[in-house]
KELUMLO-429549 format. One record per residue: residue in one letter; y, x, z of N, C-alpha, C in turn. Coordinates in pm, whole numbers, padded with zeros to 5 digits, always signed. Atoms other than C-alpha are relative to their C-alpha. Layout:
! residues N
AYXZYXZYXZ ...
END
This chain:
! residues 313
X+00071+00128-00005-00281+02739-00050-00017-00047+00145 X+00040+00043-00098-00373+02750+00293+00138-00051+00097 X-00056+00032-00083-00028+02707+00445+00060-00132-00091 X-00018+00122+00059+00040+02444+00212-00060-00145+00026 X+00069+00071-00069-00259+02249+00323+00069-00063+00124 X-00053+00025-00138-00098+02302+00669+00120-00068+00032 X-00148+00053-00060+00250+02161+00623-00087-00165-00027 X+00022+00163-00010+00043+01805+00494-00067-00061+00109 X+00083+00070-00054-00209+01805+00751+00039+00043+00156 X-00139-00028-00073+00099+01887+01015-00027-00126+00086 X+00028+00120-00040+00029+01672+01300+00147-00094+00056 X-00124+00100-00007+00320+01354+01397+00108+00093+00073 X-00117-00006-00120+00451+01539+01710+00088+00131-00092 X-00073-00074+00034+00547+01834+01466+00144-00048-00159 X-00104+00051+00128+00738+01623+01166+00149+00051-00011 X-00130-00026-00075+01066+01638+01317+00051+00181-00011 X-00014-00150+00031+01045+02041+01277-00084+00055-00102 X+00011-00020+00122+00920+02029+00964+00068-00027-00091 X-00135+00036+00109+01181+01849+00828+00127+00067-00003 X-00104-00021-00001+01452+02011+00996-00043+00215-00087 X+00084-00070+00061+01246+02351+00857+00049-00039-00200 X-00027+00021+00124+01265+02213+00487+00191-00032-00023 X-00107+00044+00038+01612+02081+00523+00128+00132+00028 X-00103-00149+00051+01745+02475+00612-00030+00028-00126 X+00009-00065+00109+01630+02572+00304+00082-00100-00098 X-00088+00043+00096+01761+02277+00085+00141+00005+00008 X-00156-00085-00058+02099+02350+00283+00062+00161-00071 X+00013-00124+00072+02086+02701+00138+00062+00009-00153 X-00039+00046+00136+02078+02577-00220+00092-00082-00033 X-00117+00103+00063+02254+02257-00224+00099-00028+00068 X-00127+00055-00075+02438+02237+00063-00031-00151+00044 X+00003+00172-00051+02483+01831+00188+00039-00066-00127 X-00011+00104+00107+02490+01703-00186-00120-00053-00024 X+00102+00121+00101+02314+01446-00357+00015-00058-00152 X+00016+00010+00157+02233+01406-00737-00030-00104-00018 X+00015+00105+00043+02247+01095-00870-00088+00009-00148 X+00071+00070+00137+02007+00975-01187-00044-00142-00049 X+00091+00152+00043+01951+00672-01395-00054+00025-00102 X+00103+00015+00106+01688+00591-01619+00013-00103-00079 X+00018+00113+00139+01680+00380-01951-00132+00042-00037 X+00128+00044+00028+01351+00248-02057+00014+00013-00175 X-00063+00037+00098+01420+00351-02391-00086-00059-00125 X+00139+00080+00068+01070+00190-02578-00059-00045+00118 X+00104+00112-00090+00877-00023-02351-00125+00008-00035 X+00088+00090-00025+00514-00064-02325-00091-00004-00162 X+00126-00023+00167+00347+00069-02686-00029+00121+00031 X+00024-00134+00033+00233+00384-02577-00152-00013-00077 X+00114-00005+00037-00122+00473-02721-00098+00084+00110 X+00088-00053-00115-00222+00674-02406-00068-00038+00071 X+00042+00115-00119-00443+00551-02124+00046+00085+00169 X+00027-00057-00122-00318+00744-01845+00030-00158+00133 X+00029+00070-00099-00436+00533-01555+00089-00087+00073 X-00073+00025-00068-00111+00515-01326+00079-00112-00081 X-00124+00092+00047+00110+00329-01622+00017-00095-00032 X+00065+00151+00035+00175-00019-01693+00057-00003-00119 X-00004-00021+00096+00288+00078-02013-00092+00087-00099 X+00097-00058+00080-00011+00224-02138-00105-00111-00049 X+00072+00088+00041-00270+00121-02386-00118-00073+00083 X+00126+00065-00052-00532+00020-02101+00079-00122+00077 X-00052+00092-00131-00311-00157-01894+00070-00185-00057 X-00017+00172+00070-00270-00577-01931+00129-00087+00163 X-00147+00069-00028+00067-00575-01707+00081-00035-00052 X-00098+00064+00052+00306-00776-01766+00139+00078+00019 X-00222-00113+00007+00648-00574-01881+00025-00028-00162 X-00053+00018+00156+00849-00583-02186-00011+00043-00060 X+00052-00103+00093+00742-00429-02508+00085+00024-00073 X-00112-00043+00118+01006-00307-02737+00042+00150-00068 X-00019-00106+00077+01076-00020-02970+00133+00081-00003 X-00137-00057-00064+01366+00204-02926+00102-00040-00015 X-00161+00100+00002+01681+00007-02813+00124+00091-00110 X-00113-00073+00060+01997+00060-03027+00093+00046+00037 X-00127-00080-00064+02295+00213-03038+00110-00005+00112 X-00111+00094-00091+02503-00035-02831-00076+00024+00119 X+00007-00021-00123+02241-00042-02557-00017+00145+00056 X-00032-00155-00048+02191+00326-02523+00126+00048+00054 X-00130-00023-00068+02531+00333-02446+00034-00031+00088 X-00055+00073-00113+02624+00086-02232-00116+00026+00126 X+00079-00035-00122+02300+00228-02017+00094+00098+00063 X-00084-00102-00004+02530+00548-02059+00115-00044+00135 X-00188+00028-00077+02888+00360-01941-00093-00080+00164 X+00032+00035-00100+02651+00219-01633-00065+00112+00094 X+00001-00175-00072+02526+00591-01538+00119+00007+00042 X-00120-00076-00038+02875+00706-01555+00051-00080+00126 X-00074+00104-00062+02984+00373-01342-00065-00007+00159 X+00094+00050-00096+02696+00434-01091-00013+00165+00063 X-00051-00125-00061+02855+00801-01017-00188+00067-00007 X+00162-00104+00016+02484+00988-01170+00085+00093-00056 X-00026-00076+00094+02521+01276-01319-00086+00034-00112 X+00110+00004+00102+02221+01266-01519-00041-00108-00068 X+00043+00107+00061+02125+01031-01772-00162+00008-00103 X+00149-00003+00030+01751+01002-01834-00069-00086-00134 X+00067+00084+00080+01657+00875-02151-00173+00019-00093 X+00203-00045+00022+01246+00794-02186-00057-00093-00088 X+00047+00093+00041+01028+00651-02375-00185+00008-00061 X+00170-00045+00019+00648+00557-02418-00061-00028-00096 X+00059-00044+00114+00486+00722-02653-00065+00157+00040 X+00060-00143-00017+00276+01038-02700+00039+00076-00017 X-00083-00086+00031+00531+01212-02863+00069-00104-00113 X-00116+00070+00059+00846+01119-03040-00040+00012-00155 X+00049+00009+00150+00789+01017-03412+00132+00036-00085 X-00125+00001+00074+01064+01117-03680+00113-00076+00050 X-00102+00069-00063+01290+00838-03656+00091+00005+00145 X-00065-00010-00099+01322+00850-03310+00038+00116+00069 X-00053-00122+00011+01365+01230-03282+00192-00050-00085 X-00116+00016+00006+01681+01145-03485+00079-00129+00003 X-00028+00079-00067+01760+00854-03306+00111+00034+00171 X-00011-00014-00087+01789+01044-03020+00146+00185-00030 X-00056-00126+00043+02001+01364-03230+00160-00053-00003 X-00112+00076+00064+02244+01101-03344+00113-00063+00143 X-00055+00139-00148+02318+00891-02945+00041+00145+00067 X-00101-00092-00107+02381+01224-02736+00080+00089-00032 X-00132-00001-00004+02641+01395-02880+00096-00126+00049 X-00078+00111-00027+02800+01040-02868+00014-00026+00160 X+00020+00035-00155+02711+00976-02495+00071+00107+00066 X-00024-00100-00059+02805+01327-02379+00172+00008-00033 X-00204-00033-00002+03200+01311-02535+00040-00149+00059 X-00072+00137-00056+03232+00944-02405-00011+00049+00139 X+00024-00008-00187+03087+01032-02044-00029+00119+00069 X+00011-00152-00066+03026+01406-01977-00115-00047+00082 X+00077-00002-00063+02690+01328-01847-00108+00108-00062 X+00125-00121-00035+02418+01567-01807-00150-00105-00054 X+00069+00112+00085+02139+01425-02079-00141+00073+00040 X+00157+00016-00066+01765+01431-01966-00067-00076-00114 X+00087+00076+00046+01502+01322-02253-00111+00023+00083 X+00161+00047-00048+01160+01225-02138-00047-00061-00125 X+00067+00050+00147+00957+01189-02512-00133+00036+00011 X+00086-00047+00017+00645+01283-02419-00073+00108-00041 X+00037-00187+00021+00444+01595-02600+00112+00018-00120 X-00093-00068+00146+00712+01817-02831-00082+00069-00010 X+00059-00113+00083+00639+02068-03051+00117+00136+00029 X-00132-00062+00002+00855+02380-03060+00106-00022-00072 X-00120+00049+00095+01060+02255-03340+00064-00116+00036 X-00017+00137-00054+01091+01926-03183+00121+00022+00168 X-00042-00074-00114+01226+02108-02880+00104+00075+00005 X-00143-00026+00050+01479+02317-03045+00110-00075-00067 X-00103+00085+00039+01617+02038-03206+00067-00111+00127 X-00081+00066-00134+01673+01846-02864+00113+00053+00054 X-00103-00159-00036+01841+02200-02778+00132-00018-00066 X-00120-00029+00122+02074+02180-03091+00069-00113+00046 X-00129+00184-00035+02203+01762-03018+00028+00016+00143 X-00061+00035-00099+02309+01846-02682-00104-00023+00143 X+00081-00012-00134+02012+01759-02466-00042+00105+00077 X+00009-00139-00108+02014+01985-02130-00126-00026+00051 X+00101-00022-00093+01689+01905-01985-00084-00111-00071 X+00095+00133+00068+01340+01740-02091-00070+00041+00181 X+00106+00026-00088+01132+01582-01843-00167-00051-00027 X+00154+00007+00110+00746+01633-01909-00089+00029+00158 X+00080-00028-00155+00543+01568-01555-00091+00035-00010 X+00151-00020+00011+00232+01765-01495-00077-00109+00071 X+00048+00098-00026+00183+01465-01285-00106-00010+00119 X+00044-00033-00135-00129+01600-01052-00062+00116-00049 X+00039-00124+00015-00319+01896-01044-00091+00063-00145 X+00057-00046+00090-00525+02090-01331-00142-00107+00043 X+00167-00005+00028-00873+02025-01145-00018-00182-00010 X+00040+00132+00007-00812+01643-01118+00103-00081-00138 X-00109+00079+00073-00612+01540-01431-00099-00088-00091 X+00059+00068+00108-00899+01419-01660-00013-00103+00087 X+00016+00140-00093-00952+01134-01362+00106-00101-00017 X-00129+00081-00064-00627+00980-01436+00042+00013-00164 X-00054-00021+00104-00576+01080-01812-00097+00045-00108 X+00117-00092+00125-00855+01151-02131+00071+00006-00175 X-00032-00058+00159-00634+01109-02477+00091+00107-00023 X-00038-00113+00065-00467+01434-02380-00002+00064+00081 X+00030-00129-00121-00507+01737-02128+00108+00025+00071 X-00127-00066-00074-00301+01919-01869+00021+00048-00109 X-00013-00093+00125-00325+02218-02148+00129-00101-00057 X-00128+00049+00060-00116+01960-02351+00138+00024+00072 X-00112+00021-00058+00098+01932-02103+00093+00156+00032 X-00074-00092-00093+00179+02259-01955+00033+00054-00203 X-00080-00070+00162+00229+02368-02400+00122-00048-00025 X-00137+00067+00037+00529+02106-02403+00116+00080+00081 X-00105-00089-00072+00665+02281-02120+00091+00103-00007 X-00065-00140+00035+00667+02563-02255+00046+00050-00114 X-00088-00009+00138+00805+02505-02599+00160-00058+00069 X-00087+00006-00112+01039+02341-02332+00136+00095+00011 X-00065-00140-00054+01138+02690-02199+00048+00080-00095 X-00020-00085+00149+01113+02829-02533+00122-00017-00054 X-00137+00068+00073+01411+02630-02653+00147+00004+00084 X-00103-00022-00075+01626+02719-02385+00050-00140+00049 X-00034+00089-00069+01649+02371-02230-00051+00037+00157 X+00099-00030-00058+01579+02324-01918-00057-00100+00057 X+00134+00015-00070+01250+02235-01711+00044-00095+00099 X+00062+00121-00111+01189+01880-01534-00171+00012+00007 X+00111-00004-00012+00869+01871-01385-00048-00057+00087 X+00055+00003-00097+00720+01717-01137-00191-00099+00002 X+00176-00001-00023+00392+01500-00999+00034-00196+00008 X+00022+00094-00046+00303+01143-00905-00125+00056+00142 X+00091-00057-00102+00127+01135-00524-00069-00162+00032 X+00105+00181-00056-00160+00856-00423-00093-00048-00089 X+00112+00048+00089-00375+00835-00706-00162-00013+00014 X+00130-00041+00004-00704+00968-00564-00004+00126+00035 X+00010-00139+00010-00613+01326-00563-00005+00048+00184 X+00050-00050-00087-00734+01543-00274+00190+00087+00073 X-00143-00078-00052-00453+01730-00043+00008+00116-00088 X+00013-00113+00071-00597+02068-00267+00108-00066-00109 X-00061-00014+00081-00468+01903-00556+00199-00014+00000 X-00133+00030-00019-00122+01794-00434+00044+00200+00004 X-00043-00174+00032-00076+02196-00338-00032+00063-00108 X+00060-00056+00140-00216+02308-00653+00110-00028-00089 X-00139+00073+00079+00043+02096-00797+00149+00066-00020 X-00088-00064-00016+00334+02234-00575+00011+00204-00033 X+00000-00120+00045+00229+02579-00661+00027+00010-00176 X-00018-00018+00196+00184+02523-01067+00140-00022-00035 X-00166+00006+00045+00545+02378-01058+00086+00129+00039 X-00119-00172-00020+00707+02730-00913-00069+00095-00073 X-00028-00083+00115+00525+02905-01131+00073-00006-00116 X-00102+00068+00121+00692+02714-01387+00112+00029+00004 X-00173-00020+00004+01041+02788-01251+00057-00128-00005 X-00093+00094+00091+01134+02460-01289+00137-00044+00110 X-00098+00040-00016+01471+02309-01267+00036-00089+00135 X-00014+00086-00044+01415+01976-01177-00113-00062+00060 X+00125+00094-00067+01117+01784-00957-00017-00108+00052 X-00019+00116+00011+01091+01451-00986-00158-00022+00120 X+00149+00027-00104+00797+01372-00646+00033-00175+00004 X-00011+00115+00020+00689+00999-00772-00102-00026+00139 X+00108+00046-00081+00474+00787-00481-00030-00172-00093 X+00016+00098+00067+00270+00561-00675-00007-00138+00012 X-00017+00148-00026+00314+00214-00694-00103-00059-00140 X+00132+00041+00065-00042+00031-00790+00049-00117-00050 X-00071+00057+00075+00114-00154-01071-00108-00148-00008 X+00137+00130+00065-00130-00521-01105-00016+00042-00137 X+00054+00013+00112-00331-00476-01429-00003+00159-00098 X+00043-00171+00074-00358-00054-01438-00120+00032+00049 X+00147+00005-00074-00671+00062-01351+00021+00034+00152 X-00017-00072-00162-00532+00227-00983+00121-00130+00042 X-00090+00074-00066-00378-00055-00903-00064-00055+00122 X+00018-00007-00159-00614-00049-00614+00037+00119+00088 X+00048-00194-00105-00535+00318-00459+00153-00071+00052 X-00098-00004-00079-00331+00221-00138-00046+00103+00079 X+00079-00151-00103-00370+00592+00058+00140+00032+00042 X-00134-00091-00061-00013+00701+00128+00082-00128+00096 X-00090+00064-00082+00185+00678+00439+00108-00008+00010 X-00102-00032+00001+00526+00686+00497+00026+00167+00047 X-00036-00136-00077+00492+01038+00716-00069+00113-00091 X+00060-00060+00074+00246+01137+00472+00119+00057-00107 X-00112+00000+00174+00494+01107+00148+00160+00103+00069 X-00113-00123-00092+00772+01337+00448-00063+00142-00048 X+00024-00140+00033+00571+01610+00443-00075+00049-00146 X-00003-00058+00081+00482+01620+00101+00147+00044-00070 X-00095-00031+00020+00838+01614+00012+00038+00167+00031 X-00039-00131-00093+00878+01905+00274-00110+00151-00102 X+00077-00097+00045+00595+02080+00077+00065+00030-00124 X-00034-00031+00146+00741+02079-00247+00115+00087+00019 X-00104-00092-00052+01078+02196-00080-00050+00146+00034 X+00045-00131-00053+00886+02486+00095-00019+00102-00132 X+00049-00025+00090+00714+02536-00223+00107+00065-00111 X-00085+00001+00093+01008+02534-00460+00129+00015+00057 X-00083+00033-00079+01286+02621-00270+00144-00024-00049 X-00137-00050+00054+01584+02659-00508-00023-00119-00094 X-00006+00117+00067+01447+02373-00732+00071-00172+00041 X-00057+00140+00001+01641+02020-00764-00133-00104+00025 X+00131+00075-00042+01355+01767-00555+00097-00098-00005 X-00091+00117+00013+01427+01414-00645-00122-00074+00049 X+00149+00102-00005+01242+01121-00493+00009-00146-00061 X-00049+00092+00108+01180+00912-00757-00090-00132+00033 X+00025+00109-00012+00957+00653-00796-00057-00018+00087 X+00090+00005-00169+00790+00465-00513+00040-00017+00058 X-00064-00059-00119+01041+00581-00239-00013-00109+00068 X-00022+00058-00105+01149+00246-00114-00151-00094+00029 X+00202+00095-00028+00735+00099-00130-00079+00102+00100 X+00066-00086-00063+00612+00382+00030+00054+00104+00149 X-00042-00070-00094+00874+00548+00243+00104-00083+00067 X-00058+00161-00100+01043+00203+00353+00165-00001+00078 X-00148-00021-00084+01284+00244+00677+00008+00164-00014 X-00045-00227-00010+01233+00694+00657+00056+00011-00119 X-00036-00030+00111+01375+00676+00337+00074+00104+00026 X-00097-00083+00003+01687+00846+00450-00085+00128+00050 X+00025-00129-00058+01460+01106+00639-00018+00115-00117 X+00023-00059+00102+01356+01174+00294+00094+00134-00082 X-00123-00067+00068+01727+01362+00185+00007+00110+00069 X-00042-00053-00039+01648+01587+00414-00060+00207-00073 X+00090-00113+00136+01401+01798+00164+00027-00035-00128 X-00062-00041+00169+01523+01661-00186+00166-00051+00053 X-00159-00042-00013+01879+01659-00267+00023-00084-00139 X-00053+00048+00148+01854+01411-00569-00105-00166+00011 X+00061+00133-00022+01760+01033-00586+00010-00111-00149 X-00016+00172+00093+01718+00735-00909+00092-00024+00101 X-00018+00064-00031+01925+00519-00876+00028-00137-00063 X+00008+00107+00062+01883+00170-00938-00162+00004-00070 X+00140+00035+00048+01544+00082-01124-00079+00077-00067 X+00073-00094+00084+01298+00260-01260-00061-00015-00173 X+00074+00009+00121+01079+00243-01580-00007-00210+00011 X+00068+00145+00014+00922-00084-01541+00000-00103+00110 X+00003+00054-00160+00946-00172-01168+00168+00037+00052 X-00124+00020-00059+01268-00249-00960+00029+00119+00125 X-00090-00118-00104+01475+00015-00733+00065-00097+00101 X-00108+00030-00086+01681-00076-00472+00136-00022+00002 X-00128-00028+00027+02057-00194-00512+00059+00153-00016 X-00089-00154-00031+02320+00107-00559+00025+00018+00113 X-00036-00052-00084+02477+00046-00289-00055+00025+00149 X+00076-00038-00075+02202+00054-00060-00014+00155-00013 X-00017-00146+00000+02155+00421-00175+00144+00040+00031 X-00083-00096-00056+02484+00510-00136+00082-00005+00144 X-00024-00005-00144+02527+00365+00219-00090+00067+00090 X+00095-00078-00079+02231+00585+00321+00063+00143-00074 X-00070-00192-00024+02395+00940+00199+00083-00026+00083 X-00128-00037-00067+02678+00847+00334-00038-00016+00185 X+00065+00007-00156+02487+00737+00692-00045+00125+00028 X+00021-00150-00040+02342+01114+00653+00046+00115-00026 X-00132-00068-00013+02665+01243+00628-00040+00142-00174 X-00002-00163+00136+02584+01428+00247+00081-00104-00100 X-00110+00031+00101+02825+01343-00049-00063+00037-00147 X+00058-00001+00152+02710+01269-00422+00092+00109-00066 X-00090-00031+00082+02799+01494-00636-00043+00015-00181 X+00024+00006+00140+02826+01456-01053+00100+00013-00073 X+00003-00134+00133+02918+01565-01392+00196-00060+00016 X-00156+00028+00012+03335+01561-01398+00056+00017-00142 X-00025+00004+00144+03359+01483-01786+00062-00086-00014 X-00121+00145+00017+03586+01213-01980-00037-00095+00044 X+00027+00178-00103+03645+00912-01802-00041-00081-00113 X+00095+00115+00067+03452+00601-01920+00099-00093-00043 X-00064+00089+00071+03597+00422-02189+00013-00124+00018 X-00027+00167-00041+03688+00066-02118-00040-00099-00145 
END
């Protein structure tokens, strides 16, 4: 805990050797690549949850699009625009508390299909599973669920009351159970104390996990935290660097937020994760492609993704 503290509260003149510090170790693991991911929104804006941060939750009176899980055609063509946008992962989410029948085999039925058209590497995000719910993701092909603990144990009821960490860390681990594997990560800027951010990066390596998605929040108009402006750009460096320290063999992606919060350092950012969105997020806008991919290539690292059948015309 305590040296964890120390890499956030790391004063300016040492950044520069904190990064280059985090960026031996992601060197180690990944070498100078970069992981591409896109996200499909795949329900909009009916969840029944209130967690605080989302503008798709039931408290929140932002304006976004509400819709029920897109069909077959657009699930795809999100697919043939992954494959086209050189990801190797294709993230398909959607808000709700957990996936209801239908869309459990909604989702049994689209990735086989997606995976022999495009050889992509399939990512659900459904909210809480069950173990059965979990082995059947296992069985259609899906390699990885993403289920964020989001922020720490001692501060989660501040930000979330119609369901617990507990919930959370049980999905995980029907998760693990099923032999998929483990996305996990946090959102940073809500309120939470520096303790909880380390609390955070520690609960995720116990976890083992895979993948770590480090969001910087963006105070959506009409969620309840759509006042919490607290993060800096140097700030949102060395948490990166912490999670790296923290997790050293895990896939760190910086997902949402990046270009609101970490601006012109963006690129400094690649130098602790090794995996980036690309293009738009959930509900809020990303940055062109090729803005991301003229910044790997400015810090001399090379994308690399899934080498499956070429994309059908």
């Amino acid at each position: 805990m305590d040296e964890g503290l120390a890499v956030l509260d790391a004063p300016q003149d040492e950044l520069l050797e904190l990064l280059a510090a985090a960026y031996r170790v992601r060197r180690k693991y990944f070498g100078n690549t970069v992981q591409l991911y896109l996200l499909m929104n795949a329900k909009s804006g009916l969840c029944p949850e209130d967690c605080g941060y989302c503008s798709q939750s039931k408290v929140s009176t932002a304006e976004i699009p509400k819709y029920n899980l897109l069909n077959r055609e657009k699930l795809l063509d999100g697919a043939r625009v992954a494959h086209e946008r050189q990801a190797k992962t294709y993230c398909l989410v959607i808000s709700a508390r957990g996936p209801n029948e239908r869309e459990m085999q909604a989702v049994e039925q689209i990735v086989p299909e997606i995976k022999s058209r495009y050889g992509l590497h399939i990512c659900a995000c459904l909210g809480l599973l069950t173990p059965d719910q979990a082995q059947r993701l296992k069985q259609c092909g899906v390699d990885r669920v993403n289920h964020n603990l989001n922020t720490s144990a001692a501060f989660y009821d501040q930000i979330c009351s119609t369901h617990s960490y507990q919930d959370r860390l049980e999905t995980l681990q029907a998760v693990r159970a099923a032999g998929l594997e483990v996305c996990s990560g946090g959102i940073l800027g809500m309120g939470e104390s520096p303790r909880d951010v380390v609390q955070m990066a520690l609960e995720l390596r116990q976890l083992r996990v895979h993948s770590l998605p480090v969001n910087f929040l963006n105070p959506i108009e009409g969620t309840p935290l759509a006042g919490q402006h607290q993060l800096t750009p140097l700030h949102c460096l060395k948490a990166l660097c912490l999670f790296r320290l923290a997790n050293p063999d895990s896939e760190i992606r910086i997902a949402g937020g990046r270009e609101m919060h970490l601006g012109s350092l963006q690129p400094l950012g690649l130098y602790p994760a090794n995996s980036l969105f690309v293009g738009d997020y959930l509900t809020t806008k990303g940055q062109p492609p090729e803005a991301d991919y003229q910044m790997i290539r400015d810090m001399g690292f090379e994308i690399t993704f899934h080498t499956g059948p070429q994309c059908e015309m």
